[in-house]
PDB file with one MODEL, atoms N, CA, C and O in Angstrom:
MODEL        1
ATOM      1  N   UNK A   1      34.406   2.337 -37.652  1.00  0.00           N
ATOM      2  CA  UNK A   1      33.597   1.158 -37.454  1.00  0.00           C
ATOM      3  C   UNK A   1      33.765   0.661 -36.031  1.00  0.00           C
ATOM      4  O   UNK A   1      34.903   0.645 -35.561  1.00  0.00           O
ATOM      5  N   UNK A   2      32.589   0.197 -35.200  1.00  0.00           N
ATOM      6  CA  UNK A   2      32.773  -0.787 -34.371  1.00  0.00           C
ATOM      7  C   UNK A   2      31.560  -1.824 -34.054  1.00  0.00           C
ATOM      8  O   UNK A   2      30.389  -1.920 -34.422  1.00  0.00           O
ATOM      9  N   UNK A   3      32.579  -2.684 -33.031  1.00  0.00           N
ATOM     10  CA  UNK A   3      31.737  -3.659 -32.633  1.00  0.00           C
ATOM     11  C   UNK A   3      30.947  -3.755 -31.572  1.00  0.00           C
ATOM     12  O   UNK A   3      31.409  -3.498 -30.461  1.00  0.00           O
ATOM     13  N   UNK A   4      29.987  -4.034 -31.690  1.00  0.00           N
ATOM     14  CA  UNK A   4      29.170  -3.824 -30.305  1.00  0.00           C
ATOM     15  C   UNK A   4      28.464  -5.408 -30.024  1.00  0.00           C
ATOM     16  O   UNK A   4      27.903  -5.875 -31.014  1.00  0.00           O
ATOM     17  N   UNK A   5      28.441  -6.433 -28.517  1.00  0.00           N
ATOM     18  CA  UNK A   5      27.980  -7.237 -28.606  1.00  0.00           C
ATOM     19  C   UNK A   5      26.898  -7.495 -27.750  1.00  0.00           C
ATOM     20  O   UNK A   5      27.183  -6.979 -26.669  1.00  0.00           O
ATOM     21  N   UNK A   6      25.670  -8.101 -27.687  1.00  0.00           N
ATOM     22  CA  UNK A   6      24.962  -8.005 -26.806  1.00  0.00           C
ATOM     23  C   UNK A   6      24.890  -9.076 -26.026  1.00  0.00           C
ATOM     24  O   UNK A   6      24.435 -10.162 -26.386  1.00  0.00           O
ATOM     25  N   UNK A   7      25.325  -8.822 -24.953  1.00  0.00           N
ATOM     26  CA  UNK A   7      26.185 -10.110 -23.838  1.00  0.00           C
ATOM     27  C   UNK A   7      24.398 -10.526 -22.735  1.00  0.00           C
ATOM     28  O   UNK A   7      24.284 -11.066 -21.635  1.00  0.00           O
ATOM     29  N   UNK A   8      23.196  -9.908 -23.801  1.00  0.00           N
ATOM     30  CA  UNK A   8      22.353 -10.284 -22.812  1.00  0.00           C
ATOM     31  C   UNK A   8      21.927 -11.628 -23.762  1.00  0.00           C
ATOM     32  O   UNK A   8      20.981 -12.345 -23.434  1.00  0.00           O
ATOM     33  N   UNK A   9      22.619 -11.843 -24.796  1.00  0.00           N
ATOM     34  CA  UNK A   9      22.287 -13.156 -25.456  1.00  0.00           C
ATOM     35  C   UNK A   9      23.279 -13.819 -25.555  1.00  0.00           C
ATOM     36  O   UNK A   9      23.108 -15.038 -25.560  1.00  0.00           O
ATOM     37  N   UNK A  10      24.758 -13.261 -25.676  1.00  0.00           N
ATOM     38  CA  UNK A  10      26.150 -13.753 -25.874  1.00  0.00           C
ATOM     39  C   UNK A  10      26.038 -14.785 -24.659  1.00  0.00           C
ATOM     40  O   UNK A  10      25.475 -14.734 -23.565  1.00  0.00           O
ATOM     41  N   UNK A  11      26.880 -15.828 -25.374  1.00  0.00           N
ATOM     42  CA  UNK A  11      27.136 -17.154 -24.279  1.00  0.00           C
ATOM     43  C   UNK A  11      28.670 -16.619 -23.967  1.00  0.00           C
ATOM     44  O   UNK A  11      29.511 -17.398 -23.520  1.00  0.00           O
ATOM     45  N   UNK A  12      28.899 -15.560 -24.173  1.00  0.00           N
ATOM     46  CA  UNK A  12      30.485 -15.205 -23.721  1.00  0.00           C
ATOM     47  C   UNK A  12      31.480 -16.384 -23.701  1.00  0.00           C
ATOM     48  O   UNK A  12      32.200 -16.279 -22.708  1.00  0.00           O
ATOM     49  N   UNK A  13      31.756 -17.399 -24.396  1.00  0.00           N
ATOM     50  CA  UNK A  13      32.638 -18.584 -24.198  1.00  0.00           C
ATOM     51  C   UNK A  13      33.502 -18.220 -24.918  1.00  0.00           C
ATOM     52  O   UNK A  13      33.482 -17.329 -25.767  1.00  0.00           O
ATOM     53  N   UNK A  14      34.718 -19.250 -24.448  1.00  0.00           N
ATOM     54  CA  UNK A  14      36.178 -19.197 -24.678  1.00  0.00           C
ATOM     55  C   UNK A  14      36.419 -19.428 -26.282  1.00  0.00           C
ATOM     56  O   UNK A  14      37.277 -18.875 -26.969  1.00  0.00           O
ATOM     57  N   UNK A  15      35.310 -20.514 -26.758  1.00  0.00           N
ATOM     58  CA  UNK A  15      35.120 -21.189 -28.346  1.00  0.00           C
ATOM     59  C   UNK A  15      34.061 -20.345 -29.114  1.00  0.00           C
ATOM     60  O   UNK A  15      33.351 -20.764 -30.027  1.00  0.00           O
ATOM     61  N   UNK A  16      34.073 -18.985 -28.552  1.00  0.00           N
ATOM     62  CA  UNK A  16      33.027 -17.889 -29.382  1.00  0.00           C
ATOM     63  C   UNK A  16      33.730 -18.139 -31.437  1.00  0.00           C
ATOM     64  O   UNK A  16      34.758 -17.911 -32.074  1.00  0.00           O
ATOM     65  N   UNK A  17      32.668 -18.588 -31.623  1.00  0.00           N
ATOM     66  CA  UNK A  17      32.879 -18.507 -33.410  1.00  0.00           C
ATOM     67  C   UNK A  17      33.523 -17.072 -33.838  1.00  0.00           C
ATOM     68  O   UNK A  17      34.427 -17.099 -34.673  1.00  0.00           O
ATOM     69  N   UNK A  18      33.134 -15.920 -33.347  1.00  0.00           N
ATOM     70  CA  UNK A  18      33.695 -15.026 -33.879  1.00  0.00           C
ATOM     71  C   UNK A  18      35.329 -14.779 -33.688  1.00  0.00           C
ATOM     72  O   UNK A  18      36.049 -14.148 -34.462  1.00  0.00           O
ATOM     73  N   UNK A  19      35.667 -15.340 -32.640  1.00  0.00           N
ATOM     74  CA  UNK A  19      37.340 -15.365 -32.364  1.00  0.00           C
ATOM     75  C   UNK A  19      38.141 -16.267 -33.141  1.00  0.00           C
ATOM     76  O   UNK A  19      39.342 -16.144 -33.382  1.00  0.00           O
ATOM     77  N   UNK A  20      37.180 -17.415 -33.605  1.00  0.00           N
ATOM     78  CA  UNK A  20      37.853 -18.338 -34.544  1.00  0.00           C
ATOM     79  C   UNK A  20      37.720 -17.190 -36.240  1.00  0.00           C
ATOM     80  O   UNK A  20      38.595 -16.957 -37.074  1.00  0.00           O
ATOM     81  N   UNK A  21      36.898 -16.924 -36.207  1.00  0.00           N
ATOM     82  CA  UNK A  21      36.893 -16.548 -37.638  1.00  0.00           C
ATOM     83  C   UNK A  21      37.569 -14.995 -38.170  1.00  0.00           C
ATOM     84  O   UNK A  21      38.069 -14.825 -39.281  1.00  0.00           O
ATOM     85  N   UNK A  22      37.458 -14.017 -37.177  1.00  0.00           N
ATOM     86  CA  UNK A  22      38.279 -13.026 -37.229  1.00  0.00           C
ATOM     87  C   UNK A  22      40.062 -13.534 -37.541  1.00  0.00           C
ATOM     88  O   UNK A  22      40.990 -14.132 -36.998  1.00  0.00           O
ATOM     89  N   UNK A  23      39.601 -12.595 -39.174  1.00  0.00           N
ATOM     90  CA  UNK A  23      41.395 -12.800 -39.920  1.00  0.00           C
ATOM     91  C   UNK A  23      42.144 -12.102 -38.621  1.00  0.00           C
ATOM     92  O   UNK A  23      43.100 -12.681 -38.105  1.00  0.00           O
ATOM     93  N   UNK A  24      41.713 -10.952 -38.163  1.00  0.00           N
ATOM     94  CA  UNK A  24      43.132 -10.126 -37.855  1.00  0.00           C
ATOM     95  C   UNK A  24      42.991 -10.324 -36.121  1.00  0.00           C
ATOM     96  O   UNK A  24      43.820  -9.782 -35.389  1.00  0.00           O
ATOM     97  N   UNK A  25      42.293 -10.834 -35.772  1.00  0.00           N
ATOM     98  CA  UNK A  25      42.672 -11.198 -34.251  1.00  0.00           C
ATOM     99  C   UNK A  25      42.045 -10.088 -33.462  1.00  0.00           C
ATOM    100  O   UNK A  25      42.530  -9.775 -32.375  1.00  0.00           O
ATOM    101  N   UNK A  26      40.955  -9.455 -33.967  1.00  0.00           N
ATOM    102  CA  UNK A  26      40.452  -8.151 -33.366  1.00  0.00           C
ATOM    103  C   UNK A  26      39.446  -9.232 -31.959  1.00  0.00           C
ATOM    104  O   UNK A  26      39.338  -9.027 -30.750  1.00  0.00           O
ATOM    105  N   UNK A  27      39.022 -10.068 -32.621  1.00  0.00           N
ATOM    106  CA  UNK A  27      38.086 -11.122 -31.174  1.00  0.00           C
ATOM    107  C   UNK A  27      39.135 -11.321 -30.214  1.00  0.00           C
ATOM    108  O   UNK A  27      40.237 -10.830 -30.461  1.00  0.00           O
ATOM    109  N   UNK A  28      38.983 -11.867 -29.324  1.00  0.00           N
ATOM    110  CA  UNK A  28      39.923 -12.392 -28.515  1.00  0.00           C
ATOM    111  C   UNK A  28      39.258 -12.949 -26.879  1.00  0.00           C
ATOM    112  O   UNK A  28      38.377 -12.286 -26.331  1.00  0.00           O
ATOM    113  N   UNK A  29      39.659 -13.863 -26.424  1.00  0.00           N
ATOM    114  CA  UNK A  29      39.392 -13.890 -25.169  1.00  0.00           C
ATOM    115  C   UNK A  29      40.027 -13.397 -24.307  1.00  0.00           C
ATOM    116  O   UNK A  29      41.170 -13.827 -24.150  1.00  0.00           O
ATOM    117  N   UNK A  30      39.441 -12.112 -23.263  1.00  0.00           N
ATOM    118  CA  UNK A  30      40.412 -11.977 -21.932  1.00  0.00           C
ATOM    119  C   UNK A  30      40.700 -12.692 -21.130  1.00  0.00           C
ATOM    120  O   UNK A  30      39.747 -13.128 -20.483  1.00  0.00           O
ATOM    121  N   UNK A  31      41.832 -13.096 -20.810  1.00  0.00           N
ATOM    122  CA  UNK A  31      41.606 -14.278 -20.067  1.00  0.00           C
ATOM    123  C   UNK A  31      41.548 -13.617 -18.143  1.00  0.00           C
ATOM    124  O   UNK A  31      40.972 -14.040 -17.140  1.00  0.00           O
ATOM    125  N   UNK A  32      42.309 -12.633 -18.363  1.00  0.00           N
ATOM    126  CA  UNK A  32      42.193 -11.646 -17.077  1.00  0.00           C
ATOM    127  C   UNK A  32      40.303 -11.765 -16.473  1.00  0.00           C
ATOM    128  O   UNK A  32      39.705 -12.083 -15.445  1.00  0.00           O
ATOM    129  N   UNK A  33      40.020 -11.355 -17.665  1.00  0.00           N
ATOM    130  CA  UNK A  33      38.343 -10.455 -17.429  1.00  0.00           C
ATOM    131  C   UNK A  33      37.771 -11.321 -17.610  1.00  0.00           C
ATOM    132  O   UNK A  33      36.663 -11.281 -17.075  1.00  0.00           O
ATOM    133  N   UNK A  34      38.062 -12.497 -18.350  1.00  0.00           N
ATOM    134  CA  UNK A  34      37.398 -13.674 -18.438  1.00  0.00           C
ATOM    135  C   UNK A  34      35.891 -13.528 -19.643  1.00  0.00           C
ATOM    136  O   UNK A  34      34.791 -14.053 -19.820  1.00  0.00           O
ATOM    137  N   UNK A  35      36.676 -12.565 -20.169  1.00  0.00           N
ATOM    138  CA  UNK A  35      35.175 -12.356 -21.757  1.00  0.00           C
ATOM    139  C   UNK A  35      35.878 -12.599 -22.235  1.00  0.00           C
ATOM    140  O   UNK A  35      37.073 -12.862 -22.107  1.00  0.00           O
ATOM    141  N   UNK A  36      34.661 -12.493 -23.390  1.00  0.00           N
ATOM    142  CA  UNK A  36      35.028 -12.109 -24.909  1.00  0.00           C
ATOM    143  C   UNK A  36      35.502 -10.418 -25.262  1.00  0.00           C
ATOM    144  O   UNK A  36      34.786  -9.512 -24.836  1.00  0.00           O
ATOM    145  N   UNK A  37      36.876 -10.078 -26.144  1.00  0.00           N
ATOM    146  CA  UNK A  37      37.125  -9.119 -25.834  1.00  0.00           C
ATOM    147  C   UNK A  37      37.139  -8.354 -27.290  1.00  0.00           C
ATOM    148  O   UNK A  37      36.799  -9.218 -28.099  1.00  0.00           O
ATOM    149  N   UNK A  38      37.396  -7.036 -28.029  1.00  0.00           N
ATOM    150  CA  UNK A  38      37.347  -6.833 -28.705  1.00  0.00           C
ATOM    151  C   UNK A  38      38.518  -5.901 -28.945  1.00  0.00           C
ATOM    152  O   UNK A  38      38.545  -5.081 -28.026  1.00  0.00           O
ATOM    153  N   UNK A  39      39.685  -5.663 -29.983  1.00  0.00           N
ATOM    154  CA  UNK A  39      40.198  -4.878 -29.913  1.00  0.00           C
ATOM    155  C   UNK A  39      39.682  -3.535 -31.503  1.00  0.00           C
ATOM    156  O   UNK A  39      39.812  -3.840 -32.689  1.00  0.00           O
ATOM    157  N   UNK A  40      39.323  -2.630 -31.172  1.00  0.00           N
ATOM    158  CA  UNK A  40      38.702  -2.031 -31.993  1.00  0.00           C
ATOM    159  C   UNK A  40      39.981  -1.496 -33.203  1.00  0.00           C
ATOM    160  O   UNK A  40      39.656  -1.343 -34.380  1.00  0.00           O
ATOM    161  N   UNK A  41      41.233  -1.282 -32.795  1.00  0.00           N
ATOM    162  CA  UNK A  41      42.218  -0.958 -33.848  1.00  0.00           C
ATOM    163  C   UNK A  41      42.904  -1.749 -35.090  1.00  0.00           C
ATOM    164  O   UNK A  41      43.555  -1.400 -36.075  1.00  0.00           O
ATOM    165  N   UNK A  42      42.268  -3.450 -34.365  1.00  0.00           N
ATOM    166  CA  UNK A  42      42.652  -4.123 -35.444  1.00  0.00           C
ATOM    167  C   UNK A  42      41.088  -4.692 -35.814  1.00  0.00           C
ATOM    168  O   UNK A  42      41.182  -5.910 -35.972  1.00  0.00           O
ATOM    169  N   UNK A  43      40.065  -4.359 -35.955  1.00  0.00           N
ATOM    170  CA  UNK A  43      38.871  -4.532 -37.017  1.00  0.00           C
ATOM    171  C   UNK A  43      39.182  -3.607 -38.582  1.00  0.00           C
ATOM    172  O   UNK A  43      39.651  -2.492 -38.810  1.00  0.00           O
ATOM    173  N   UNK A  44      38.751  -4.510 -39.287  1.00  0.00           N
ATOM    174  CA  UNK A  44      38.623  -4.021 -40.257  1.00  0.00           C
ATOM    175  C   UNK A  44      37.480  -4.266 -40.935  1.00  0.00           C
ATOM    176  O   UNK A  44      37.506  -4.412 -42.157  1.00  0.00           O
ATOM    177  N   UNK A  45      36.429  -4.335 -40.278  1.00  0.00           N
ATOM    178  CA  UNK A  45      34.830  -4.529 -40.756  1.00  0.00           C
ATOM    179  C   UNK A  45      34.343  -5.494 -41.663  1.00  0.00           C
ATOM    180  O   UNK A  45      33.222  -5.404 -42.163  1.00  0.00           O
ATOM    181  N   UNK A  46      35.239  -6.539 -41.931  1.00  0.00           N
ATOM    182  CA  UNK A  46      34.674  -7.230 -42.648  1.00  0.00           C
ATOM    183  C   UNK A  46      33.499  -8.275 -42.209  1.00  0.00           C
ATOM    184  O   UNK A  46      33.179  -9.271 -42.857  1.00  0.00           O
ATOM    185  N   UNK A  47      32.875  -7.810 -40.873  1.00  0.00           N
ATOM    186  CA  UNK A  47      31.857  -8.456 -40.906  1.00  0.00           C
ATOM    187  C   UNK A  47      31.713 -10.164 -40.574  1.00  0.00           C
ATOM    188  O   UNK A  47      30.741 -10.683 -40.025  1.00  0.00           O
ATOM    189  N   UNK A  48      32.934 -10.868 -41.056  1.00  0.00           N
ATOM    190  CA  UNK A  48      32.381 -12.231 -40.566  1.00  0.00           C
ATOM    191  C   UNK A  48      32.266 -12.836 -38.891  1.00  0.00           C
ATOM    192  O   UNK A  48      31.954 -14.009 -38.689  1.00  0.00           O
ATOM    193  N   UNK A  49      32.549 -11.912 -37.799  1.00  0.00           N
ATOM    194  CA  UNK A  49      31.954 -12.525 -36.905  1.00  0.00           C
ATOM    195  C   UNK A  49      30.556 -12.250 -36.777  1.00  0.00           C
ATOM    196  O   UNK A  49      29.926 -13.040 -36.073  1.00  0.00           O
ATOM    197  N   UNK A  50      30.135 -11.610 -37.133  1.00  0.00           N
ATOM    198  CA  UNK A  50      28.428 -11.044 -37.339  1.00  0.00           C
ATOM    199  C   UNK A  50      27.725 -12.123 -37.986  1.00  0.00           C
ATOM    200  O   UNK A  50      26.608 -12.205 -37.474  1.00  0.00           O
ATOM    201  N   UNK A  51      27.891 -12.985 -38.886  1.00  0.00           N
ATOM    202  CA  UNK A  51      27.688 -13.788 -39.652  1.00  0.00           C
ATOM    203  C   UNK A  51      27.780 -15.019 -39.155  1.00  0.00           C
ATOM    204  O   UNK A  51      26.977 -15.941 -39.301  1.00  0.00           O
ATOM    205  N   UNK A  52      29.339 -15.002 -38.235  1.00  0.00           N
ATOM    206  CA  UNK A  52      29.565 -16.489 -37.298  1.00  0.00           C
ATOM    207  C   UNK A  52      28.739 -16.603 -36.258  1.00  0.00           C
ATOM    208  O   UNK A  52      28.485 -17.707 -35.777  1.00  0.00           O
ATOM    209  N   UNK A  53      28.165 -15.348 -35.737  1.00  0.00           N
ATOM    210  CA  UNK A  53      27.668 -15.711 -34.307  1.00  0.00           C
ATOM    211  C   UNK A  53      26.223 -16.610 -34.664  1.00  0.00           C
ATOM    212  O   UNK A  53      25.361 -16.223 -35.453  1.00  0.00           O
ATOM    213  N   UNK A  54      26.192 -17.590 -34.071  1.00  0.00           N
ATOM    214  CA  UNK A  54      24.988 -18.059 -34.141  1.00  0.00           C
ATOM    215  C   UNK A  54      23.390 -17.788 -33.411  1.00  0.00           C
ATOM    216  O   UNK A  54      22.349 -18.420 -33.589  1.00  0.00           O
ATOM    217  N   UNK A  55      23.580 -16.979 -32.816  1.00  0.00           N
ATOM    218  CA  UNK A  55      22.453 -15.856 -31.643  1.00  0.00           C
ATOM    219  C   UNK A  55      22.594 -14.761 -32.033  1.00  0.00           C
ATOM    220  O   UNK A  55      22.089 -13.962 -31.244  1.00  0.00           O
ATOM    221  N   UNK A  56      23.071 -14.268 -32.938  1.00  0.00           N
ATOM    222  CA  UNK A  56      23.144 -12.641 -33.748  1.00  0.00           C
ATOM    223  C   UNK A  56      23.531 -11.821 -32.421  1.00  0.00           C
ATOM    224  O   UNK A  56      22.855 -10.796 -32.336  1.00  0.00           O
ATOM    225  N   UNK A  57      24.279 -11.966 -31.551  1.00  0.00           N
ATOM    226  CA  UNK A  57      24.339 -11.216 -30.483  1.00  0.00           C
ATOM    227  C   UNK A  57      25.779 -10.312 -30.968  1.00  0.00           C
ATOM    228  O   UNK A  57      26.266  -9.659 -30.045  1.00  0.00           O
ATOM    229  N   UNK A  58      26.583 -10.200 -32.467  1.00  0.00           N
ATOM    230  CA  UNK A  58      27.634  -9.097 -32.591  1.00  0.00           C
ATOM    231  C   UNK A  58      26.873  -8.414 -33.568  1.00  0.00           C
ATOM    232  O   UNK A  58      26.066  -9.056 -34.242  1.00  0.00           O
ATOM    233  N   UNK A  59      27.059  -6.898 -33.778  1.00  0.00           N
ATOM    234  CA  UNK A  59      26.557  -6.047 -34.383  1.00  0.00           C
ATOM    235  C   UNK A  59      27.678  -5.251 -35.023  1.00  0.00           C
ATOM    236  O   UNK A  59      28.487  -4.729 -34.256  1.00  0.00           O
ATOM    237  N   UNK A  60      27.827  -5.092 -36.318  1.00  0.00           N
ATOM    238  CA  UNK A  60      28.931  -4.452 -36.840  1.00  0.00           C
ATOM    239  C   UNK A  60      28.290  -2.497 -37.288  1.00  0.00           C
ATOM    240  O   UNK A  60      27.265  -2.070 -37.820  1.00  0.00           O
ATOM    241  N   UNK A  61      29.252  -1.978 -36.851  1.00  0.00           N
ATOM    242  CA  UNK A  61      28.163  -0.469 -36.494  1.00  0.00           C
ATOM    243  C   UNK A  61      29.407   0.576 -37.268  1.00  0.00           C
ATOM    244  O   UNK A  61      30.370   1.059 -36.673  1.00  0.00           O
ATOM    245  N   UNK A  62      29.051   0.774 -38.866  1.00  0.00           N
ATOM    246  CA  UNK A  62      30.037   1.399 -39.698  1.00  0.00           C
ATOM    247  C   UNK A  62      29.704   3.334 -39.776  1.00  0.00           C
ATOM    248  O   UNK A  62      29.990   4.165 -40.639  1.00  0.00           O
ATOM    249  N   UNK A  63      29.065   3.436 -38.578  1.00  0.00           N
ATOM    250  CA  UNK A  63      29.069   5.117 -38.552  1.00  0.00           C
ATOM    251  C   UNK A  63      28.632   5.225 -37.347  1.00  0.00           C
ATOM    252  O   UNK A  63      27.971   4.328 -36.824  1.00  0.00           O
ATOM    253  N   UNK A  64      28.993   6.519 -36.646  1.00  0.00           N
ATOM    254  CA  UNK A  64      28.450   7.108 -35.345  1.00  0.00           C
ATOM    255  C   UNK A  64      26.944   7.064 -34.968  1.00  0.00           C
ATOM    256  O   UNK A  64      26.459   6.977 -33.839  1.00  0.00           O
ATOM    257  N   UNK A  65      26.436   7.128 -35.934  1.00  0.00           N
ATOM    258  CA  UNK A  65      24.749   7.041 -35.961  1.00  0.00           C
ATOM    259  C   UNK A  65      24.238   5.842 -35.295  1.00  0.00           C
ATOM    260  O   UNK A  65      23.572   5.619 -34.284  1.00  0.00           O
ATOM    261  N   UNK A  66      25.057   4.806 -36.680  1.00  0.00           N
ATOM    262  CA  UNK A  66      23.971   3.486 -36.397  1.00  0.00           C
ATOM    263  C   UNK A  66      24.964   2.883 -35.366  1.00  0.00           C
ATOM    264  O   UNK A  66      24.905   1.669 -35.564  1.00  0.00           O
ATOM    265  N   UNK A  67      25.696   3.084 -34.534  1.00  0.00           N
ATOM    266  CA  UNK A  67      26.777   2.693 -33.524  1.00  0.00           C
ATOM    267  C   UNK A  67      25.290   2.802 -32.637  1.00  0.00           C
ATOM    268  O   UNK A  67      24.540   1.843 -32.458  1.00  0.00           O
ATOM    269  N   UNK A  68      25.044   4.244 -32.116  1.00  0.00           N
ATOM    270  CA  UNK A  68      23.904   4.867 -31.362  1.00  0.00           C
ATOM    271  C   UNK A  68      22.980   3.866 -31.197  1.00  0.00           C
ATOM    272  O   UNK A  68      22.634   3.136 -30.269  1.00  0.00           O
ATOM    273  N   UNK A  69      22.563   4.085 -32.751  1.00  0.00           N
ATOM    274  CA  UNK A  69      20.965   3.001 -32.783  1.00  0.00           C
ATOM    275  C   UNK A  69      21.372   1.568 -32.420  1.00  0.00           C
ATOM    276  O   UNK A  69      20.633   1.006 -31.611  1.00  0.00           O
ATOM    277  N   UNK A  70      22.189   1.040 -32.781  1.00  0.00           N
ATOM    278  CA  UNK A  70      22.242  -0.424 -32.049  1.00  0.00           C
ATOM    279  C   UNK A  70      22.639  -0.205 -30.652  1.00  0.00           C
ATOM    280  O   UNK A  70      22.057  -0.877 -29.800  1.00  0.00           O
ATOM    281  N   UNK A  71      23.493   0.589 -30.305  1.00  0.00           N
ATOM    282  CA  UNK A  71      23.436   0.585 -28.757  1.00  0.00           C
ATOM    283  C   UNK A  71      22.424   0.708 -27.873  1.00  0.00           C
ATOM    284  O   UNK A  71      22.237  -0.104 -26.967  1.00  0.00           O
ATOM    285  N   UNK A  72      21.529   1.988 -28.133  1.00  0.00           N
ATOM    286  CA  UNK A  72      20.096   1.883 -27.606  1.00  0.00           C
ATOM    287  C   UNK A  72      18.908   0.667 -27.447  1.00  0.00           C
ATOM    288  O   UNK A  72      18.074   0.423 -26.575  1.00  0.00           O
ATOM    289  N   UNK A  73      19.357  -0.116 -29.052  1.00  0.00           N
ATOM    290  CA  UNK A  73      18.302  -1.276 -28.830  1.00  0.00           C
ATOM    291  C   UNK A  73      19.288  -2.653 -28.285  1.00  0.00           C
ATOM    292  O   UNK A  73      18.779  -3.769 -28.384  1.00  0.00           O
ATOM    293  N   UNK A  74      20.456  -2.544 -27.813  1.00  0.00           N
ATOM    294  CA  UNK A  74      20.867  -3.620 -27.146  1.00  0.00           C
ATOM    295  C   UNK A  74      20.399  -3.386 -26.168  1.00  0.00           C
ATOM    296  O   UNK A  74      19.734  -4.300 -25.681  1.00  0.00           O
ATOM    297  N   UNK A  75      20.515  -1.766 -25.195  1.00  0.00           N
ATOM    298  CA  UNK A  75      20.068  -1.547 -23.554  1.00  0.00           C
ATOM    299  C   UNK A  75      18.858  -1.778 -23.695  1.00  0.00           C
ATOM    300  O   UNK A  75      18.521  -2.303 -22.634  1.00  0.00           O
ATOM    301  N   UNK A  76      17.937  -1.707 -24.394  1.00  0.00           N
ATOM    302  CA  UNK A  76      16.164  -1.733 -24.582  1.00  0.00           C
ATOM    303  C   UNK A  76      16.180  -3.024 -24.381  1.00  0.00           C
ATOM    304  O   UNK A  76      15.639  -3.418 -23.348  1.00  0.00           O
ATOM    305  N   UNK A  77      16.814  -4.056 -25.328  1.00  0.00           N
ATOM    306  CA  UNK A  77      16.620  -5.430 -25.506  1.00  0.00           C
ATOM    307  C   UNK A  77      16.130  -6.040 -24.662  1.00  0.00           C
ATOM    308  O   UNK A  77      16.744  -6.100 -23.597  1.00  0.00           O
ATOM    309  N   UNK A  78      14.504  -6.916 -24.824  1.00  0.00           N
ATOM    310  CA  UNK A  78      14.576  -8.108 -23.564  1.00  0.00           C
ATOM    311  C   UNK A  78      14.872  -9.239 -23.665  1.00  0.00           C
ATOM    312  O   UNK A  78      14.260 -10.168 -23.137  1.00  0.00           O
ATOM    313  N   UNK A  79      16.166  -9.360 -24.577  1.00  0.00           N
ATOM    314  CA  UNK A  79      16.333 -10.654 -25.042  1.00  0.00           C
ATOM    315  C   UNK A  79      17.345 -11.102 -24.395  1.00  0.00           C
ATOM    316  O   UNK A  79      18.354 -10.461 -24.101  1.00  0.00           O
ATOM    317  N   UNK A  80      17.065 -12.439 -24.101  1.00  0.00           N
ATOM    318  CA  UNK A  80      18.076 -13.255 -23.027  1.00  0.00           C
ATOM    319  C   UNK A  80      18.383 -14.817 -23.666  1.00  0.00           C
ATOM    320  O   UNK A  80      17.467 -15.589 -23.950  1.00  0.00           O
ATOM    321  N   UNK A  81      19.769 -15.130 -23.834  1.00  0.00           N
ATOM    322  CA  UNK A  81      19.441 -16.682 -23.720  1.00  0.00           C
ATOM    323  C   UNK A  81      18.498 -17.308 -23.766  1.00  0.00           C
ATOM    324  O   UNK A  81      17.575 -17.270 -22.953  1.00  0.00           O
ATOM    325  N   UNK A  82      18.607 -18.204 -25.037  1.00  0.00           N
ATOM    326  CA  UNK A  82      17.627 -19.139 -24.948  1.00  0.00           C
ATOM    327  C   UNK A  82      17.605 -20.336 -23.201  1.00  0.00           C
ATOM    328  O   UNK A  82      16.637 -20.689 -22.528  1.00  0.00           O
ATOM    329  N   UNK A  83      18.834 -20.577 -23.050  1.00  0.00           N
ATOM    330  CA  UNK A  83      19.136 -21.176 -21.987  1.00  0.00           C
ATOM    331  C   UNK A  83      18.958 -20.489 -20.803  1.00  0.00           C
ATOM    332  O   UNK A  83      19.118 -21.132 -19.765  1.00  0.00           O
ATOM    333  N   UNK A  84      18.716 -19.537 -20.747  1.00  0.00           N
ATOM    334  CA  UNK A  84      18.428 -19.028 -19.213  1.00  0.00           C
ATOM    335  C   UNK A  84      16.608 -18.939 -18.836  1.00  0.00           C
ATOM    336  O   UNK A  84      15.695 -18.469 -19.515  1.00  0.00           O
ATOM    337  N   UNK A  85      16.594 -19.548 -17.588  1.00  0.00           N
ATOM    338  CA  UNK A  85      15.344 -20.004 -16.678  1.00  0.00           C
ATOM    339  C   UNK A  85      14.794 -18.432 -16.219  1.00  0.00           C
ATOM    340  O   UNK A  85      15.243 -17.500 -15.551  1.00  0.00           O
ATOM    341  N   UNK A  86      13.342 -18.774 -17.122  1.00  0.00           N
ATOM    342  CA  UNK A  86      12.685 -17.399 -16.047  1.00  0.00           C
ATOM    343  C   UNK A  86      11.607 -17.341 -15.132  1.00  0.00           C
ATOM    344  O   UNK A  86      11.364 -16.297 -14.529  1.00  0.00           O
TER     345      UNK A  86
ENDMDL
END
């Protein structure tokens, strides 16, 4: 399983819902890199930051396939922030 997020909608903040709600601490903020970070060894797919995010910008991707297919339509994506000026 992994996580994939699409940071062209992610507000990347420090108070990301999914870091609060992840049991095992797989969210996290870098504070180095200054994201939102993910550690893929401690997911265990249960899905509730997918659910917390309020911009659907995390994607939970439980096989090599559909990992692919959401990756392709995050790079395709023209979706941006509601908050950003165009």
């Amino acid at each position: 399983m992994a996580i994939l997020i699409n940071f062209k909608i992610c507000d990347n903040s420090k108070d990301c819902e999914a870091i609060k709600v992840c049991p095992t601490g797989a969210f996290h903020w870098d504070k180095k890199k200054k994201t939102i970070a993910v550690d893929a060894s401690k997911c265990v797919g249960c899905g509730r930051c997918v659910e917390a995010c309020p911009v659907g910008a995390i994607y939970l991707a439980r096989t090599s396939k559909e990992y692919e297919k959401i990756k392709r339509e995050i790079e395709t994506s023209q979706r941006r922030p509601s908050s950003e000026k165009r």
